[in-house]
N, C-alpha and C positions, 0 to 999 in steps of 0.2 A: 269697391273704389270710393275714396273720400269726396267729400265734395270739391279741398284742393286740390286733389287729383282731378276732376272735370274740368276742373279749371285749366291747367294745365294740357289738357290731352291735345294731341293733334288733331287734326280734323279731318273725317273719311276720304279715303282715297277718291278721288272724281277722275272723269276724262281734263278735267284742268291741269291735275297733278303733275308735276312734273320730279324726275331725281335728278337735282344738280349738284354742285359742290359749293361750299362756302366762300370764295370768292364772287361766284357766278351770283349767288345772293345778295354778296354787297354791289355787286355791277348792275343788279337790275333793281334793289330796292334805291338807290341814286338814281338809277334813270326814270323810275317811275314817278318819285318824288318831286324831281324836276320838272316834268312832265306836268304835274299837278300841283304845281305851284311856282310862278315865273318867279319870285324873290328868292329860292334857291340857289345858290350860287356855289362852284366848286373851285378848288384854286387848290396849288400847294406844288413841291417839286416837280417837275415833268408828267403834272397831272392830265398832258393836254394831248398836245399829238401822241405822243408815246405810252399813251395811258397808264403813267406811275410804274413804278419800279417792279411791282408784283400784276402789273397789269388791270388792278384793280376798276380803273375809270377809263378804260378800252373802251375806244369810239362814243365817249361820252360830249370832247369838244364836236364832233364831226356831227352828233346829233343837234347841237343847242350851239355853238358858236364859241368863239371865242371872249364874249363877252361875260358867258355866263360859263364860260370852263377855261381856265389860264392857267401858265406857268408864273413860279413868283421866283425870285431871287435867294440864293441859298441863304437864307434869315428867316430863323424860326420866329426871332421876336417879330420881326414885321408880321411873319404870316397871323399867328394870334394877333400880335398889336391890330392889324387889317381888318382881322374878323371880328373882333370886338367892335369898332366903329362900324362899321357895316351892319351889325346884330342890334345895338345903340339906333342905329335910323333906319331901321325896319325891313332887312333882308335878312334871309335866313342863309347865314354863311355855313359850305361845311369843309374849312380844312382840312388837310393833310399833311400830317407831320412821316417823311419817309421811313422814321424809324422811331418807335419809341423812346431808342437812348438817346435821339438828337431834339428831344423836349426838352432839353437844359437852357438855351438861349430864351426861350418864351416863358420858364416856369414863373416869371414876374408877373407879364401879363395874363399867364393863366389865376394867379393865386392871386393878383393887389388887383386886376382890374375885370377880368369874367367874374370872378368868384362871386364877388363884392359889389356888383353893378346895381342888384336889385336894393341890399340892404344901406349901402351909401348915400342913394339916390331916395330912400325912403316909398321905393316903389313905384316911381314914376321913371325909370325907367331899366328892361330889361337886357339880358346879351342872351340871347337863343341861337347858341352857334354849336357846330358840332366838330370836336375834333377827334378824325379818325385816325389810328396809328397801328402801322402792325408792332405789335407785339410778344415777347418769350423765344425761348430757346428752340432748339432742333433743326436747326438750320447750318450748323457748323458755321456761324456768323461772326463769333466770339466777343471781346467782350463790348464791342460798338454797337453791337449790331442784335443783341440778342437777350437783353435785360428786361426784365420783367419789375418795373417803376411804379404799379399800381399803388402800391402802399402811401408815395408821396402825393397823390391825390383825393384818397379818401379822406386823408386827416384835414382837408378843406373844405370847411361845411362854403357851403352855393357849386357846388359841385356835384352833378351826377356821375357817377363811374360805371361802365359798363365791359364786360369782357363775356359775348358768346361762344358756344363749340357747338353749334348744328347751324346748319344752312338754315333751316326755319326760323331761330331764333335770332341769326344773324340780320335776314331782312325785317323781321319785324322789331326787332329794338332799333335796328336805323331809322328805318322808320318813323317810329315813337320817337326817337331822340330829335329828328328834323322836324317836328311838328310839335316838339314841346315848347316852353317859353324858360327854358332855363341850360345854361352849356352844358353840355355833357362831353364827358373823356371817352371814349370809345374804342377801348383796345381791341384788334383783333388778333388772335394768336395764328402768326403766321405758318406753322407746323401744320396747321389746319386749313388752309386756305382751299388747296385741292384733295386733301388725305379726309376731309368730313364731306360725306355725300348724306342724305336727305331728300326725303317727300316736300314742296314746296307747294300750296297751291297758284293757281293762275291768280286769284279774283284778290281784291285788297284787303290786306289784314296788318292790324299791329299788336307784338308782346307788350306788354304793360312791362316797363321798366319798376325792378324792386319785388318783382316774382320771382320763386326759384321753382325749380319744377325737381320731382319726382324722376328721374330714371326708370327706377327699378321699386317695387316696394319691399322689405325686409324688417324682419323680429329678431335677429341679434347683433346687429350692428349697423351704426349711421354713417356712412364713406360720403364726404363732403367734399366738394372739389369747386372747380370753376377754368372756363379757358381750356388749354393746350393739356392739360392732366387729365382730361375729362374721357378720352379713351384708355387709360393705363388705369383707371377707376375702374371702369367696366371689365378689362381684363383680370384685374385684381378678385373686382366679385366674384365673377368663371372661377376663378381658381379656388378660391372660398368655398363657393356654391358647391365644388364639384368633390369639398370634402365634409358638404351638408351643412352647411353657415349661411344662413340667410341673412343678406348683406343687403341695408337699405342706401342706393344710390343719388345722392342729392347734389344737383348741378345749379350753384348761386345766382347764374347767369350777371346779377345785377349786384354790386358791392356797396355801392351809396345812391339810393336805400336799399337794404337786403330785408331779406325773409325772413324775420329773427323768431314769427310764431312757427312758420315749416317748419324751420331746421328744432327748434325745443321741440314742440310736437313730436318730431321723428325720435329725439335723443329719449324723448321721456316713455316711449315707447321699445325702443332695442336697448336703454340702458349705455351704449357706450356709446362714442364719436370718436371718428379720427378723419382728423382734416389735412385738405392736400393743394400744395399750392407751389408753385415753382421759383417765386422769389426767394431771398436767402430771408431766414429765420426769423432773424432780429428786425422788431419791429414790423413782421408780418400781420397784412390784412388780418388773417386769420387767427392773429391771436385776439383781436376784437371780439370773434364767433367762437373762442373759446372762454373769453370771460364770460359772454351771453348767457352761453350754455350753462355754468358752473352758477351764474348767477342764478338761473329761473330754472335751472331741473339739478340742483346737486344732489336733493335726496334722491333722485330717479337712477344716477348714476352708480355704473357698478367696475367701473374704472377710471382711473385718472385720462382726461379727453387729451387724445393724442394728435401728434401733429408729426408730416412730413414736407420738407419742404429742400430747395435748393440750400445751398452752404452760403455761409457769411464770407464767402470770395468773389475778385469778379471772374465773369461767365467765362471761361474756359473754350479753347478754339477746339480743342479735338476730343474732347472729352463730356462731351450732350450727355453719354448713358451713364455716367455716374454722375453727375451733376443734378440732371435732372429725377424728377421721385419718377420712377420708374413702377412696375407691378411688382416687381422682387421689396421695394422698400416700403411700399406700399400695404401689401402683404402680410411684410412682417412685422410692421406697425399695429396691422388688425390682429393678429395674433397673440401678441403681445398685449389687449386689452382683452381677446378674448380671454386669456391665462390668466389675467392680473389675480 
């Protein structure tokens, strides 16, 4: 085991451990947060009685009040606009946008006025707000409801971007993100909300935002993922594996900043990548982590570093299993490098 990998590892099972599911982790890294820190503050559609659309902030008002857990008015811009002045005089806001594809009315205030807060101001003063959003497909949501938008925040530098898929990672990057001094996007892949179960411990812990971790280790190929793909990754390996392909498993966890020594390390190691990501194509995250790659390990490679990803259409109502990169395209993606 590497010393990234120690880094990385989870922490021995104790009588604290608990196996929850990944909403259940954003419901209690919020509560706990709140808890230990009265300038937290939560707000966004029907975040309050009804704790949000996916339930995520259930009994979160009934805990802390209404002052410090509210509904807001269907205006994305306001709610950013809101959180940004609040972040600006010294609370720690954390938003909630109901859907990722309805980040359109605030993309202003995310990009001219969070983004830019620290650098305009010359540093005197910050916006440490967090905006959480479910996000991606598999939900038969179609195309309001189920767009996977990350790409349009990374390319904003004063932006953190984060997208987990295990319950452990879920509450410790919340975590880290409400106790940072900088916004962070925080997508959560709603496919996963109850379908990712996880060891959580009891006792307080945070992921370092900009780590990826390690899955699986493997010598012929580096399977890169992030979010809602991240079990059709795993499946993928299985099925590799189980025709002697050792497939090294690498979940991003974090997109700005990413792990750009992991993932070469990995590549320079198995020789090929193929990266997997469920927005459409063009102008995907991902091809940032394919230039990386080809930039600092091209002698290493021993195929052209492949990609899978959603179509350059919008998200389709009844069609999730061809849309999204499933294990079958996944598959034959790594195949296709294995052969090259």
């Amino acid at each position: 085991m590497t010393a990234t990998q120690e880094k990385q590892s989870l922490p021995a099972a104790t009588p604290e451990t608990r196996t929850i599911n990944l909403i259940t982790a954003i419901t209690e890294a919020l509560h706990e947060e709140m808890e230990r820190d009265d300038r937290v503050v939560l707000f966004g559609q029907d975040v309050g009685a009804r704790g949000g659309v996916f339930m995520a902030t259930a009994g979160l008002q009934a805990s802390f009040g209404q002052r410090r857990v509210f509904d807001t008015p269907l205006s994305e811009a306001s709610i950013v606009g809101a959180a940004v002045g609040m972040a600006v005089r010294g609370l720690k806001p954390v938003a909630e946008i109901q859907f990722a594809d309805y980040m359109g009315p605030g993309f202003d205030q995310i990009i001219s006025q969070a983004a830019k807060m620290r650098y305009r101001s010359g540093g005197q003063y910050t916006a440490p707000l967090v905006i959480r959003t479910p996000s991606g497909g598999g939900v038969k949501g179609g195309h309001h409801h189920s767009q996977s938008p990350e790409s349009y925040y990374t390319h904003t530098p004063g932006l953190k971007v984060v997208m987990p898929s295990t319950p452990y990672d879920a509450k410790g990057l919340l975590k880290a993100a409400i106790r940072g001094e900088d916004p962070v996007i925080f997508f959560e892949p709603k496919r996963l909300y109850r379908a990712s179960k996880g060891e959580v411990p009891g006792h307080d812990y945070t992921v370092r935002i900009g780590e990826a971790a390690i899955r699986r280790e493997g010598t012929d190929l580096s399977l890169i993922g992030y979010g809602g793909v991240m079990p059709d990754l795993e499946r993928a390996a299985d099925a590799l594996g189980a025709e002697g392909v050792s497939v090294e498993v690498i979940d991003l966890r974090s997109l700005v900043p990413w792990d750009k020594e992991l993932v070469v390390d990995s590549v320079q190691k198995t020789g090929r990548a193929v990266l997997v990501s469920e927005a459409p194509r063009i102008s995907n995250f991902m091809g940032e982590v394919a230039y990386s790659i080809q930039a600092a390990a091209f002698d290493s490679l021993l195929a052209p570093v492949g990609q899978v990803a959603g179509f350059d259409t919008p998200y389709p109502y009844v069609q999730d299993k061809i849309y999204l990169p499933g294990p079958n395209r996944i598959t034959a993606a790594c195949v296709q490098a294995l052969n090259y």
